[in-house]
N, C-alpha and C positions, 0 to 999 in steps of 0.2 A: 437416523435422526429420531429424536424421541417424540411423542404427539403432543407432550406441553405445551400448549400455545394462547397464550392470551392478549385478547384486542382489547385496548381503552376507545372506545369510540367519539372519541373531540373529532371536531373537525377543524381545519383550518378557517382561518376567518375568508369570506371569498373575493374574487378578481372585483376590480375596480367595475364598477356598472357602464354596459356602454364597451365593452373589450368587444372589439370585430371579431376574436377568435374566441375559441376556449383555449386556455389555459393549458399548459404543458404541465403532467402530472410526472413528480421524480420522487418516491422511497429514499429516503437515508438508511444506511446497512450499516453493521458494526459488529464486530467480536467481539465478545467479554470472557475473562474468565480471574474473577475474585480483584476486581478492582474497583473500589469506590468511587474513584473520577470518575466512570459512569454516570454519577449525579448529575456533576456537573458539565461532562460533553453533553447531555440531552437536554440538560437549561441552556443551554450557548445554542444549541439547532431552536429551539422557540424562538430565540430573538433576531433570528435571522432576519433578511429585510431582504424582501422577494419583488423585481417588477410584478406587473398586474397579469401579465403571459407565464408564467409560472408558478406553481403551485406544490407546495411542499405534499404531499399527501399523506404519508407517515413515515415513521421510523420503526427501523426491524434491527434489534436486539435478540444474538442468536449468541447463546451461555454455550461456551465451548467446553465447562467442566465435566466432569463426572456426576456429580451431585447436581440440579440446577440451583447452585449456591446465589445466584443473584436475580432470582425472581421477585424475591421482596421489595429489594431495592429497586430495580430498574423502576416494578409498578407503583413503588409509593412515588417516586420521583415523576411516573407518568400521571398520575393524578391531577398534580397542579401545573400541567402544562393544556396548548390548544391544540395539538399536535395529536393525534393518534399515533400509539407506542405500541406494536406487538412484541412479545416475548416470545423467542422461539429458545426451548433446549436443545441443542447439538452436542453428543456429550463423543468423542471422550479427546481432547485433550491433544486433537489433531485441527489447525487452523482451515486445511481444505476443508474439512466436515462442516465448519460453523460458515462461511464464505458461501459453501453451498445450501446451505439452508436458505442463505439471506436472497439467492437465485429464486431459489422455490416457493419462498414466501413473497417475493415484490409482485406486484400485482400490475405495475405501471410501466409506460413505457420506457424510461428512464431510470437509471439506479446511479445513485452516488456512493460507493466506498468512504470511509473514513473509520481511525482507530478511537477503542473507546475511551481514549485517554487525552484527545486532543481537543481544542478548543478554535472553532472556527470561527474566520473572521465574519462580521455581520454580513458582507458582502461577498461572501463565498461560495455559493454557488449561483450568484445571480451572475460573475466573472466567469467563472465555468462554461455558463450558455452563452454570455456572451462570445468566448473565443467560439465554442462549439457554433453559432450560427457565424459570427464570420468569415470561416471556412467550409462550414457545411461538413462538420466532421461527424464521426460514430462515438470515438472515445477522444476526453479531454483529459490530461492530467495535470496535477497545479503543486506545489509545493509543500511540505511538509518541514516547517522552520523549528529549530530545536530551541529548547529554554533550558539553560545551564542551569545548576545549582551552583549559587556561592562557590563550594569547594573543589568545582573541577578543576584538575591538573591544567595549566598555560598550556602548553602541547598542544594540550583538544581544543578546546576554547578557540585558541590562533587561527588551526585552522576546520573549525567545524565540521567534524566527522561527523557529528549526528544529523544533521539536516540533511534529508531526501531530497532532493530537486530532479525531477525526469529532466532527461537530455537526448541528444539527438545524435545519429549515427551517420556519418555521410549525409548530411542534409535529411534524415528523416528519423520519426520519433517511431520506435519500431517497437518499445517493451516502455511499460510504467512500472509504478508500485499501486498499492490499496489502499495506503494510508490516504491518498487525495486523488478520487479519480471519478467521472461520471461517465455511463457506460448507457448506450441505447440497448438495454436488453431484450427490445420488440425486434430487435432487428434478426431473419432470419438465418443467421451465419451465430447470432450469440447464443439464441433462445436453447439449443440444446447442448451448451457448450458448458462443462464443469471443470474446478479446479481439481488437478492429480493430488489421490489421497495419498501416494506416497512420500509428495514434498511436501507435504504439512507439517512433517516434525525438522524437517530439515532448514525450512526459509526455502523461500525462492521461487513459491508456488505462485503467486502473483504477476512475475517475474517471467516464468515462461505460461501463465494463461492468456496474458496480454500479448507477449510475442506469438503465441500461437493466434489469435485473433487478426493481427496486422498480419501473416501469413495468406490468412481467408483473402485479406483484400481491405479490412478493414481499414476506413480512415484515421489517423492517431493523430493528436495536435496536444501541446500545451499552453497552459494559462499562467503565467509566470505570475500574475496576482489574485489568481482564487486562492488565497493563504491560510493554512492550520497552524495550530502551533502547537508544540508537544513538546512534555517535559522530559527530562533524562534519566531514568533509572541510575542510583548510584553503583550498582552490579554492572552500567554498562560504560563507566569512567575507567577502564584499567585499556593497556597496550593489550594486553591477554585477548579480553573478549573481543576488539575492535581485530586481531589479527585472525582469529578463527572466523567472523562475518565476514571479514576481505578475501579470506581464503576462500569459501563457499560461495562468495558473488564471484571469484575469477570461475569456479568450478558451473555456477547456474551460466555464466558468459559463454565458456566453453563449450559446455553443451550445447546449445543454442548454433554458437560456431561450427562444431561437426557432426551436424542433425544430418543424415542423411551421407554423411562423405566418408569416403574409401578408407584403405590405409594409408596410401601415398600423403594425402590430404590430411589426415591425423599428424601424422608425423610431420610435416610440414607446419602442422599448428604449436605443435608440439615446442618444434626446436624455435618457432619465433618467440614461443612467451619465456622460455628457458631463459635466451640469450635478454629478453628484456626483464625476465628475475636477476639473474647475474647483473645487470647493469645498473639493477636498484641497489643489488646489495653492496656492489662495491661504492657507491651511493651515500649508502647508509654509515660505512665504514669510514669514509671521510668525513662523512659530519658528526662523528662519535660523541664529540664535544656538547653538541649542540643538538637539546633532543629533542625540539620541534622540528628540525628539520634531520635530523636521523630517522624516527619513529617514520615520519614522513613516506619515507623511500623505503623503509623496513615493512611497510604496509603495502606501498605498491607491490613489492618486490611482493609481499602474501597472494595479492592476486594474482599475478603471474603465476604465481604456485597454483593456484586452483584449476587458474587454464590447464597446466601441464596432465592436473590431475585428471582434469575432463575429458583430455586427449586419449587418455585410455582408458577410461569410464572407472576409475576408479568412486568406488563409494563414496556420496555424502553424509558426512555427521552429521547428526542433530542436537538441533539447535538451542528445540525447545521442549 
């Protein structure tokens, strides 16, 4: 990581006078790299709307380019906020590298994830701590809602491929994503815990840092209404791209799935996700006609594929 770092020193406005406690201090985190919505996600965290027991303390913007191409930006945008904004460069071009920056740089007990292109609801991480205290959880995750353009294909649209939503596995929520997640990084099972720089170019690093964490023992719960919302890249409206991601999340499941198991147990995992690719694709072939619901099962049928892939550790692409 490079040593470019720079603080705006605002401070939040403070806790309601009269708070029995102090105030629970959480960092906003984010990755950038050559995106202008950055303005605008960092005007949407000012307007946030915080009970009096929480307190935003800053936001840490870690530039995952090569060049630190949005240092300008990030700090003229921190300017006119009350927010303290550090700039951190993470360069090159690898998403673990900038994720772990934003580890090294939070100073507080609490961290929030979020992508630097989304827009949070006002009430988005004040939901967050609420599910977090009424379970008394470590990690909360909350949904990441997708914003079409106009001209997406019916297909997608129908049935919203881009929206993130964490889910639960046999009754328990065992891996999130980053785009929407708060994380107690005081805690000591997280504090010396980094994302793998090899799934950075891949996707998925997120994906198993979080499953690695619930491993420890960690509590995981979701906020079904701490909500972001995120626009859609038109490069990411094609059957193409969404097949190679499906493919790579059966592959990051997989792994996950034969962490530590035999051959027997490989192979085993193996022939179940085979025979459920085969039953997407024959699936798919009946509904030839009909390409919301072809695509459909042509996609599931991609992750199955990925499992099969994991099952003998075949390589993942990247991504990004």
């Amino acid at each position: 990581m490079d040593d470019v770092s720079t603080v705006l020193e605002r401070r939040p406005e403070p806790a309601t006078t009269g708070s029995p406690v102090a105030p629970r201090r959480v960092t906003v985190c984010m990755a950038t790299m050559r995106r202008p919505g950055v303005v605008d996600t960092l005007a949407a965290l000012d307007r946030l709307v915080l009970p009096a027991d929480i307190e935003l303390a800053g936001v840490v913007v870690a530039d995952n380019d090569e060049a630190p191409s949005s240092r300008e930006r990030v700090l003229e945008a921190a300017r006119g906020m009350r927010t303290p904004v550090r700039y951190v460069h993470a360069p090159y071009r690898n998403i673990s590298i900038a994720r772990n920056a934003c580890l090294e740089a939070c100073e507080t007990e609490w961290l929030a994830f979020m992508d630097d292109d989304e827009t949070p609801a006002p009430d988005w991480l004040a939901k967050l701590f609420e599910r977090r205290d009424g379970e008394d959880l470590d990690l909360v995750f909350g949904p990441a809602i997708a914003v079409y353009p106009d001209d997406t294909p019916a297909w997608i649209r129908s049935k919203d491929y881009h929206t993130s939503r964490p889910v639960r596995e046999a009754g328990q929520v065992q891996t999130g994503h980053a785009g929407n997640a708060l994380i107690r990084v005081g805690h000591p099972d997280v504090r010396d815990e980094r994302f793998l720089l090899e799934r950075g170019r891949t996707g998925g690093e997120d994906t198993e840092f979080f499953f690695r964490l619930w491993r420890k023992g960690l509590r995981l719960g979701i906020a079904d209404d701490a909500v972001v919302y995120e626009p859609v890249e038109p490069k990411r409206l094609s059957f193409d791209w969404l097949a190679k991601r499906r493919f790579r999340s059966g592959q990051t499941y997989g792994r996950h799935a034969a962490e530590g198991q035999g051959t027997a147990a490989r192979a085993k995992l193996f022939v179940a996700a085979a025979i459920k690719a085969a039953v997407c694709t024959c699936a798919a072939a009946a509904q030839a006609l009909n390409p919301t619901e072809r695509n459909f099962w042509a996609l599931r049928g991609r992750f199955h594929a990925g499992v099969c892939a994991a099952a003998f550790r075949v390589k993942e692409a990247e991504l990004y």
